[in-house]
KOLDREN-13877 format. One record per residue (C-alpha): residue number from 1; x, y, z. Coordinates in Angstrom, 2 decimals. Example, Ala and Ser with C-alpha at 12.3 -4.5 7.8 and 13.67 -1.06 7.14 Angstrom:
BEGIN
<dodo nr="1" east="12.30" north="-4.50" up="7.80"/>
<dodo nr="2" east="13.67" north="-1.06" up="7.14"/>
//
This chain:
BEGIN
<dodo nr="1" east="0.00" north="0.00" up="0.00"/>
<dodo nr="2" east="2.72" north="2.09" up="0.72"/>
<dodo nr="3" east="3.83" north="2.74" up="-2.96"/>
<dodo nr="4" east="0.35" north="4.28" up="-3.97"/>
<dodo nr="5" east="0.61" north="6.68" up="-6.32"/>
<dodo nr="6" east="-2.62" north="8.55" up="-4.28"/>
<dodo nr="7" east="-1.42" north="10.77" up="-1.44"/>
<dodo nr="8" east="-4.14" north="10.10" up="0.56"/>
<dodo nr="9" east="-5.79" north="6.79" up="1.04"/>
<dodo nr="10" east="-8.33" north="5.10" up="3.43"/>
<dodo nr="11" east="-7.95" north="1.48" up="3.89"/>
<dodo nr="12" east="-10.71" north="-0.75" up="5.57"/>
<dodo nr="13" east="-9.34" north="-2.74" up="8.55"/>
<dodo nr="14" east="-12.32" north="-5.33" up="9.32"/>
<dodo nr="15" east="-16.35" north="-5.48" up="8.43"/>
<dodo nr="16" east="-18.01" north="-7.03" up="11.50"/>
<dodo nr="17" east="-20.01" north="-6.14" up="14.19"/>
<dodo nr="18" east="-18.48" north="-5.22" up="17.34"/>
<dodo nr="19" east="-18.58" north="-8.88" up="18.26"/>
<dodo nr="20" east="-16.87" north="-9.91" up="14.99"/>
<dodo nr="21" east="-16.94" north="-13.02" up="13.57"/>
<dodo nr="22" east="-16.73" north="-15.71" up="15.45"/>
<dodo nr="23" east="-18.98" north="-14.78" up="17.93"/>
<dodo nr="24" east="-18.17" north="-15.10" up="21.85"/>
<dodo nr="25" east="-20.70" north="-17.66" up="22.56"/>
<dodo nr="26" east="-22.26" north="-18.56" up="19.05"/>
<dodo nr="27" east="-22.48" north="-22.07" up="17.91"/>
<dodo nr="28" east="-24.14" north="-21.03" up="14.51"/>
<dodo nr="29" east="-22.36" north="-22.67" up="11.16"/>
<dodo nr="30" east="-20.70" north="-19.18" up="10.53"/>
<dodo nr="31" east="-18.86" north="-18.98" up="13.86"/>
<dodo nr="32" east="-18.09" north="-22.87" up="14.21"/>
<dodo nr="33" east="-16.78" north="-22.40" up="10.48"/>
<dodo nr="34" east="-14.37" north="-19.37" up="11.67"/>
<dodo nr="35" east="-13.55" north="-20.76" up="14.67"/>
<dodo nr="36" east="-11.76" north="-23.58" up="12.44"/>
<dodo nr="37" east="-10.66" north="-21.53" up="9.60"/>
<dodo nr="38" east="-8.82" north="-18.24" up="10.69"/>
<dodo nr="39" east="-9.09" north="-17.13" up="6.98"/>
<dodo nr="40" east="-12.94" north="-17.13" up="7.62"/>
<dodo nr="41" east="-12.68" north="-15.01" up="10.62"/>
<dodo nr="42" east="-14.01" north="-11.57" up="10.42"/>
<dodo nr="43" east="-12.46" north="-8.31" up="12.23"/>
<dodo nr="44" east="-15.05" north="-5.84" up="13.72"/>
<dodo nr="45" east="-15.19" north="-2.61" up="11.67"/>
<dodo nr="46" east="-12.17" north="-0.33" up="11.71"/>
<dodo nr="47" east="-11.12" north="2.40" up="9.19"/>
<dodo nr="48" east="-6.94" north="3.38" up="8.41"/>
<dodo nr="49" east="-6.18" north="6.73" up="6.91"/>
<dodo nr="50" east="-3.22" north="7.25" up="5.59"/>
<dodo nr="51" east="-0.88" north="9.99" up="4.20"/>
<dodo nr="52" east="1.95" north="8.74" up="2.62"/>
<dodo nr="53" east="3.29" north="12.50" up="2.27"/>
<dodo nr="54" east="3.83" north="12.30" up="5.79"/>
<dodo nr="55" east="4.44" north="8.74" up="6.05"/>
<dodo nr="56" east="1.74" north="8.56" up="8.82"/>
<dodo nr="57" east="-1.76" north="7.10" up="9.26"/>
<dodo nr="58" east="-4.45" north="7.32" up="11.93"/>
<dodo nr="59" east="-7.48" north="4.94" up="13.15"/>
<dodo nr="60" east="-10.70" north="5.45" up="13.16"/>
<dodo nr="61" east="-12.20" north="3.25" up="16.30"/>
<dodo nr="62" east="-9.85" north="1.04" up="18.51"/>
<dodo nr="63" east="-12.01" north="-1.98" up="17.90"/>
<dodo nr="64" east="-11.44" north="-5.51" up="20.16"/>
<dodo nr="65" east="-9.20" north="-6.33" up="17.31"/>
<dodo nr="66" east="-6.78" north="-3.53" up="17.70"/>
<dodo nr="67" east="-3.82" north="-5.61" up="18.18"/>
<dodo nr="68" east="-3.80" north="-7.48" up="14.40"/>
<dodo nr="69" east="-5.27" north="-4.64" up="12.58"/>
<dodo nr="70" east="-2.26" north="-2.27" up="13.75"/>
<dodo nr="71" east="-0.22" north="-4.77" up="12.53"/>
<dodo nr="72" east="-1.90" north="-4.98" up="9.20"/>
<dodo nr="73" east="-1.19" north="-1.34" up="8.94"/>
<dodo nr="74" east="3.03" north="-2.01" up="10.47"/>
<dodo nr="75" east="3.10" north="-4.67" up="7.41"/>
<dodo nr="76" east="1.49" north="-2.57" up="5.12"/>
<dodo nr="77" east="2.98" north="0.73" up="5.49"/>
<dodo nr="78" east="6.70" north="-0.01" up="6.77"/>
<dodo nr="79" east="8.13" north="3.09" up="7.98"/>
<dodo nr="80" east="4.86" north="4.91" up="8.99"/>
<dodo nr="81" east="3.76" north="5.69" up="11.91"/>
<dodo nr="82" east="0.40" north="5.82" up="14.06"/>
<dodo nr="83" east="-0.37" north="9.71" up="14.84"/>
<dodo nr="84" east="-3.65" north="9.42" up="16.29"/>
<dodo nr="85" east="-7.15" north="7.50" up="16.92"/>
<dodo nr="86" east="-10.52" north="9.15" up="16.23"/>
<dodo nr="87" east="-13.40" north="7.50" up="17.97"/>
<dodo nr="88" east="-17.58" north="7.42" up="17.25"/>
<dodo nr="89" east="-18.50" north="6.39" up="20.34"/>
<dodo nr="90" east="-18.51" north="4.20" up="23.79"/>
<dodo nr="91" east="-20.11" north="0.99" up="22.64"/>
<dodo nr="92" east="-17.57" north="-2.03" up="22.86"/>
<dodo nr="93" east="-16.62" north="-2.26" up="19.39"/>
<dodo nr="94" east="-15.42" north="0.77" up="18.99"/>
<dodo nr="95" east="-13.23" north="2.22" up="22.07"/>
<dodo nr="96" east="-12.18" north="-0.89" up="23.86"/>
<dodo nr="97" east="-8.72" north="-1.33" up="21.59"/>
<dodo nr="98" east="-7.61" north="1.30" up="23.39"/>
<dodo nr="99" east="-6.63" north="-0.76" up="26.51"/>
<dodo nr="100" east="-3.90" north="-1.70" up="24.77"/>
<dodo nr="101" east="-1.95" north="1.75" up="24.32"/>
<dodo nr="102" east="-1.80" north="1.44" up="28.69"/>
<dodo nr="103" east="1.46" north="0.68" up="30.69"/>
<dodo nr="104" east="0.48" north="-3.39" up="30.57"/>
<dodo nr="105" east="0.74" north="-3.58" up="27.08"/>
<dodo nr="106" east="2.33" north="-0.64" up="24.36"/>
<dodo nr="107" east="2.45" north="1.96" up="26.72"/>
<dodo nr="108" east="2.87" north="4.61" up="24.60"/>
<dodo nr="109" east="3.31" north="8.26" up="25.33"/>
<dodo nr="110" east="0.77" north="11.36" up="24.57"/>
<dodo nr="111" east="-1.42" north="9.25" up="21.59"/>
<dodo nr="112" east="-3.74" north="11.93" up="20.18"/>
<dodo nr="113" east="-7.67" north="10.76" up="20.61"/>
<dodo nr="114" east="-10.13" north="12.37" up="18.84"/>
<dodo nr="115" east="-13.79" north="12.21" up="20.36"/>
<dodo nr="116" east="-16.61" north="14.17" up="21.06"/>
<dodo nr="117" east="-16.57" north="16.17" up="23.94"/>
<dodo nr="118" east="-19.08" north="13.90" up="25.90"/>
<dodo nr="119" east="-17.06" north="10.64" up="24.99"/>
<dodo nr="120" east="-13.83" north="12.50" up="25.76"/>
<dodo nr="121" east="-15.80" north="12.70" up="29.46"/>
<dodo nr="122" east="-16.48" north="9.69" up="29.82"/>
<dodo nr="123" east="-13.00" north="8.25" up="29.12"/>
<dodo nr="124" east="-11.52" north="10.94" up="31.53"/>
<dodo nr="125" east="-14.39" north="10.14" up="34.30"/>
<dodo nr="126" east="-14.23" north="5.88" up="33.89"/>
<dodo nr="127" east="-11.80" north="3.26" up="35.10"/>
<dodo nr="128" east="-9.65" north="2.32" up="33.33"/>
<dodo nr="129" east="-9.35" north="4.42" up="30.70"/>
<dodo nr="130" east="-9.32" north="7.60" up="33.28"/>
<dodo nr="131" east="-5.75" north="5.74" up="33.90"/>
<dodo nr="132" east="-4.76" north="6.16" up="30.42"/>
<dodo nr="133" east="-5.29" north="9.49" up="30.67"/>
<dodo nr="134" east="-3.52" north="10.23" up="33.48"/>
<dodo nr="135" east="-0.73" north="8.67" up="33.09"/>
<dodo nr="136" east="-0.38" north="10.01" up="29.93"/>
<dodo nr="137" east="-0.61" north="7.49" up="27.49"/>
<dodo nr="138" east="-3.36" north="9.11" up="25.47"/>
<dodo nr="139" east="-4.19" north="12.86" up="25.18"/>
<dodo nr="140" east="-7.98" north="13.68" up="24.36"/>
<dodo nr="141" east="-8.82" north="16.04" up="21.60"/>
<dodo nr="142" east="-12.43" north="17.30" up="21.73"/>
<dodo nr="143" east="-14.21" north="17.55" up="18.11"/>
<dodo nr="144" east="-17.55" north="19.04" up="17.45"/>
<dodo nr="145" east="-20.22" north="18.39" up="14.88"/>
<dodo nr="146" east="-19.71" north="19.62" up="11.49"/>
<dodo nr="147" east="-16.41" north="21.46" up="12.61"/>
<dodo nr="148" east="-13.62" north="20.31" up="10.14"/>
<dodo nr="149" east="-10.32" north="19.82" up="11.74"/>
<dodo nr="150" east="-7.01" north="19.01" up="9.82"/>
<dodo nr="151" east="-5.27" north="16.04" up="10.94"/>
<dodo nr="152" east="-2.26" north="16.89" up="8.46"/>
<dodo nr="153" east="-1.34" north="19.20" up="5.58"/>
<dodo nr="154" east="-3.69" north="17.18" up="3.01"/>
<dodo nr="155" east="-6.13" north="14.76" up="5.39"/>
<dodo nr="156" east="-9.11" north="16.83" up="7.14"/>
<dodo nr="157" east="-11.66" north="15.29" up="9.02"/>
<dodo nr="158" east="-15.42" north="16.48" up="10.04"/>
<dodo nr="159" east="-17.62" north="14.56" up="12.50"/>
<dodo nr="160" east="-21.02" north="14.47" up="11.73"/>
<dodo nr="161" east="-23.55" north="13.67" up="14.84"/>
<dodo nr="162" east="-25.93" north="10.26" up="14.49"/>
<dodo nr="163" east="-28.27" north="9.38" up="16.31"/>
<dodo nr="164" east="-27.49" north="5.97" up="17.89"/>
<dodo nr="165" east="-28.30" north="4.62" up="21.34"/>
<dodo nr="166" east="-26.60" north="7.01" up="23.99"/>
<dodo nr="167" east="-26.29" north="5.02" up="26.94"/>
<dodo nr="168" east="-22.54" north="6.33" up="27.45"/>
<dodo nr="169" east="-21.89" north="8.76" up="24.75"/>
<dodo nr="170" east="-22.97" north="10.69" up="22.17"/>
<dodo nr="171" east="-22.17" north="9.16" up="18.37"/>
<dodo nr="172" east="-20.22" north="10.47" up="15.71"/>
<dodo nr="173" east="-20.16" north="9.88" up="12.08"/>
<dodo nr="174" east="-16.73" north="11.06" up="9.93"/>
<dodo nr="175" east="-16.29" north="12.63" up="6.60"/>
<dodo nr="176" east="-12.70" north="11.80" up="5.70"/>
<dodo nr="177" east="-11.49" north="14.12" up="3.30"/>
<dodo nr="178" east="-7.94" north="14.29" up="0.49"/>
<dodo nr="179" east="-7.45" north="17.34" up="-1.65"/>
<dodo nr="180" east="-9.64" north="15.72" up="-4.22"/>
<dodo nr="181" east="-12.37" north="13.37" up="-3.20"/>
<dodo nr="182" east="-14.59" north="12.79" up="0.42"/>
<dodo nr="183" east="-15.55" north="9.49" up="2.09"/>
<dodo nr="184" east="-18.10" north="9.13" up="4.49"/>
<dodo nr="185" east="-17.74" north="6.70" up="7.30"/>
<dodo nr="186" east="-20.73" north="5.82" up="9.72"/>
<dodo nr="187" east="-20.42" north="2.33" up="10.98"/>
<dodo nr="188" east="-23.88" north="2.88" up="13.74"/>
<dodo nr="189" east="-26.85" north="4.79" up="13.50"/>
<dodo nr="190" east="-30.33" north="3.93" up="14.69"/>
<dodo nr="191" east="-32.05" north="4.47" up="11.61"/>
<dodo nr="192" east="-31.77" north="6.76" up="8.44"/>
<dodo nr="193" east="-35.69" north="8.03" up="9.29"/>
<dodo nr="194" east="-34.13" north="11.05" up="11.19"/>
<dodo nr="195" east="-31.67" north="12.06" up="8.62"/>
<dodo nr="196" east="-34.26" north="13.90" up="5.77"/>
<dodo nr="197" east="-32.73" north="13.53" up="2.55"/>
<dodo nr="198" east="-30.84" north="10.77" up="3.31"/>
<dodo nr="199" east="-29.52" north="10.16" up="-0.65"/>
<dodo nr="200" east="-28.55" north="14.32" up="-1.02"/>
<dodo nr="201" east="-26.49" north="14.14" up="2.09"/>
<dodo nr="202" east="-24.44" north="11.03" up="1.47"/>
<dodo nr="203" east="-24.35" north="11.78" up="-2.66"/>
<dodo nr="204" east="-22.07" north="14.72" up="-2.03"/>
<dodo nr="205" east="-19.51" north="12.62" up="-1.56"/>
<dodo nr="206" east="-17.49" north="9.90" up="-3.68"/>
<dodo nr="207" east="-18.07" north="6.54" up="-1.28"/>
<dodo nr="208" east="-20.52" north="5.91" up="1.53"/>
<dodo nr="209" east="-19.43" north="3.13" up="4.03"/>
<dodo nr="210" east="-22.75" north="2.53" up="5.95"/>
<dodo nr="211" east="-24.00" north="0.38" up="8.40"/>
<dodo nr="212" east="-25.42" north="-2.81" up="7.67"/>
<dodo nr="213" east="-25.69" north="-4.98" up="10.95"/>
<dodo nr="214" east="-28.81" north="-6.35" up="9.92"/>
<dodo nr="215" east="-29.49" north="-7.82" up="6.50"/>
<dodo nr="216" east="-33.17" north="-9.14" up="7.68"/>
<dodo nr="217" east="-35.18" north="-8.70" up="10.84"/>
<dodo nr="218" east="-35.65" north="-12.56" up="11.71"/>
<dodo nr="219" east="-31.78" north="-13.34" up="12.22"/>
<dodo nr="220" east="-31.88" north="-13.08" up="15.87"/>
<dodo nr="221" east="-34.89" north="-15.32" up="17.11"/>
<dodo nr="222" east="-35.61" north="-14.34" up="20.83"/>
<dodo nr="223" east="-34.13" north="-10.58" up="20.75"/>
<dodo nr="224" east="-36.04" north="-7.76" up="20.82"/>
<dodo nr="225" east="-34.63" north="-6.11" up="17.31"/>
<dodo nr="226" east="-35.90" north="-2.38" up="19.06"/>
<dodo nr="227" east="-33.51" north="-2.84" up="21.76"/>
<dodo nr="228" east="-30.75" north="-2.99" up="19.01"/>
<dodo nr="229" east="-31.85" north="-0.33" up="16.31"/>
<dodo nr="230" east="-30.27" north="-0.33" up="13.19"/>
<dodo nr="231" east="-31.69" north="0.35" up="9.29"/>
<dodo nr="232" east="-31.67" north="-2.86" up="7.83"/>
<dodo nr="233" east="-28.92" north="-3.21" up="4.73"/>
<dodo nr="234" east="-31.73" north="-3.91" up="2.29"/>
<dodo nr="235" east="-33.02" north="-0.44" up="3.19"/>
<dodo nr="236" east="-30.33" north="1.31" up="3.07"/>
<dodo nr="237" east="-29.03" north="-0.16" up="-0.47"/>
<dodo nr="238" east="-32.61" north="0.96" up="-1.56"/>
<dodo nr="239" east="-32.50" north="4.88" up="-0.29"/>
<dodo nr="240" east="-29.27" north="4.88" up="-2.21"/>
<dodo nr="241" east="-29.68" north="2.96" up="-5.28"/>
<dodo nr="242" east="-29.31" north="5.81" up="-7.49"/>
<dodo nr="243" east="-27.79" north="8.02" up="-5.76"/>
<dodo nr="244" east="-24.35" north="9.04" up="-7.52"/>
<dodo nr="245" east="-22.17" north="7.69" up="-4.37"/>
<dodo nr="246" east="-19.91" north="4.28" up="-3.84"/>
<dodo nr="247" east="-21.77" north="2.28" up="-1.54"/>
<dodo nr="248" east="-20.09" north="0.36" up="0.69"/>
<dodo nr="249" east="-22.15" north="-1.65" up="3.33"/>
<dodo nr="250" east="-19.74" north="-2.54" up="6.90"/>
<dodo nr="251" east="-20.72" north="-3.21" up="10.63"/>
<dodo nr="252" east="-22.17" north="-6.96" up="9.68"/>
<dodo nr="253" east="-22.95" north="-9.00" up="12.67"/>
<dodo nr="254" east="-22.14" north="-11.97" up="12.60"/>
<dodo nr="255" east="-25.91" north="-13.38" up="11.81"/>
<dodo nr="256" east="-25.61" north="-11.81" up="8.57"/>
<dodo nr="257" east="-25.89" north="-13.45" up="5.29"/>
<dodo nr="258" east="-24.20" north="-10.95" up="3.77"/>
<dodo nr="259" east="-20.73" north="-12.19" up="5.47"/>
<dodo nr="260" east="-20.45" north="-14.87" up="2.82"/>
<dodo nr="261" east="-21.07" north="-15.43" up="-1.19"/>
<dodo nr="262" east="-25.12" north="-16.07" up="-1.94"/>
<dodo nr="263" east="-28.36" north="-14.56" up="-2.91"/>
<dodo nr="264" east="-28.40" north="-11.65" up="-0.51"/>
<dodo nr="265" east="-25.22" north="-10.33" up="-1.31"/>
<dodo nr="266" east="-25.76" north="-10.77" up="-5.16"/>
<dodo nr="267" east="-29.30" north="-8.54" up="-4.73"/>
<dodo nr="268" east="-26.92" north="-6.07" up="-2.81"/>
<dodo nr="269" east="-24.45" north="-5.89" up="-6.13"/>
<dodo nr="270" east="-27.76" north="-6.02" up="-8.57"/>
<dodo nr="271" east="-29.02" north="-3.10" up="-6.66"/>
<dodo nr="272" east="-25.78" north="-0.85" up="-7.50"/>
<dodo nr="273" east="-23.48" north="-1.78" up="-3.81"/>
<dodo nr="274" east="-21.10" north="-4.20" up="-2.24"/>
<dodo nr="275" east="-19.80" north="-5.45" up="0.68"/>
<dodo nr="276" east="-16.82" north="-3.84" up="2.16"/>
<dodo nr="277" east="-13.39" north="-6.27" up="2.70"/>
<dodo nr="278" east="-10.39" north="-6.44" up="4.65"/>
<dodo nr="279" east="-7.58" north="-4.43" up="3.06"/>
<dodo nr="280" east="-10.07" north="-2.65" up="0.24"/>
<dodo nr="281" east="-8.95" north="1.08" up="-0.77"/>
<dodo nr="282" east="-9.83" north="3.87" up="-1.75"/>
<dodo nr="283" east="-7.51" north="6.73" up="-3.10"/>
<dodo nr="284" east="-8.97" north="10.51" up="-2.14"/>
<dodo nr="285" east="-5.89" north="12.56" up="-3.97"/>
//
């Protein structure tokens, strides 16, 4: 990846759900299938950004799987170096990689991590991350909604807010942005019915990675599916079927049909998207 001839490139890092794939727990054929295969294994959802100007990257979530996908980015990128971690919010999948930065295991020194203000408080206010803190191992940066901030001379960031269960924080969406083309990255929202004009917002910009936890409403018998709100993937491929926007469909529990080759996922590429991989790319100048 390193020899790219883009400047600025975001790299997926994993697809699942913040349990990935296998499940803690699940017997299903999926997890029993990964459990014996480590090439069918599936990490939970994780985006790199790189600028190979600078010869630097950053991470968007610290997901359970923080430990192989920084290595994926080591292998990948020789050389560079991790300058930061931007965060969307406090459910498990998304901050708990961060234990690892802490005197136990990497300890390193002053890691920039960029959060809301309310899920910079809650890191600050909660054992153990309030350790990480204070001992210095990470240093909080507080965004705010729809306020761009430059992470270097040609990667610029903007969080966008979501609304998404807010048991512990508020959640953030990102629009990652190169000198010449814009990704949007929302791995969790509760539903698109809040966000009017769903296809104009996301169509301003050249690829859309969107959650898709849920390919059908029946794949969890005995849970209460309004507990764990999410737009279904079918829905969302619909809203955006001609909208002029890469569609990219990540955050796939591990239920989902969508994981593996078959019907479902050839109505998703029928219906103008895909499913996002380990390792896929996109160059944004």
């Amino acid at each position: 990846m390193a020899t790219s001839a883009a400047k600025v490139e975001a790299v997926l890092l994993g697809n699942a759900q913040d349990g990935g794939v296998p499940q803690a727990g699940c017997a299903c054929p999926r997890c029993l299938r990964a459990r014996k295969d480590p090439a069918a294994r599936k990490w939970v959802v994780s985006l790199g950004v790189v600028d190979h100007a600078g010869k630097k990257y950053w991470l968007i979530d610290a997901t359970p799987d923080f430990r192989e996908q920084l290595h994926w980015m080591i292998e990948a990128c020789p050389g560079y170096s991790l300058a930061g971690i931007a965060l969307t919010h406090a459910h498990t999948g998304h901050y708990t990689g961060l234990i690892h930065l802490g005197k136990e295991a990497w300890n390193v020194r002053g890691m920039p991590v960029y959060a809301s203000a309310r899920m910079a408080a809650f890191l600050r206010d909660n054992a153990p991350w309030a350790q990480l803190v204070r001992q210095g191992n990470l240093r909080l940066v507080e965004l705010y909604p729809d306020r761009p901030r430059a992470l270097s001379a040609g990667v610029r960031v903007t969080p966008v807010s979501v609304p998404h269960r807010g048991e512990w924080s508020d959640t953030l969406a990102f629009v990652i942005e190169g000198r010449q083309r814009a990704l949007f990255y929302c791995p969790d929202i509760d539903s698109w019915e809040t966000w009017e004009g769903l296809a104009g917002f996301v169509g301003r910009f050249d690829v859309a990675l969107l959650d898709a936890t849920f390919y059908s409403p029946d794949e969890l018998p005995g849970r209460d599916m309004r507990a764990i709100p999410h737009p279904l993937a079918t829905e969302t491929v619909r809203r955006l079927q001609d909208a002029p926007v890469e569609v990219v469909l990540i955050h796939l529990n591990h239920s989902n049909p969508l994981h593996d080759p078959g019907p479902e996922r050839e109505w998703v590429v029928r219906h103008g998207a895909r499913v996002g991989e380990l390792g896929q790319r996109w160059g944004l100048g």
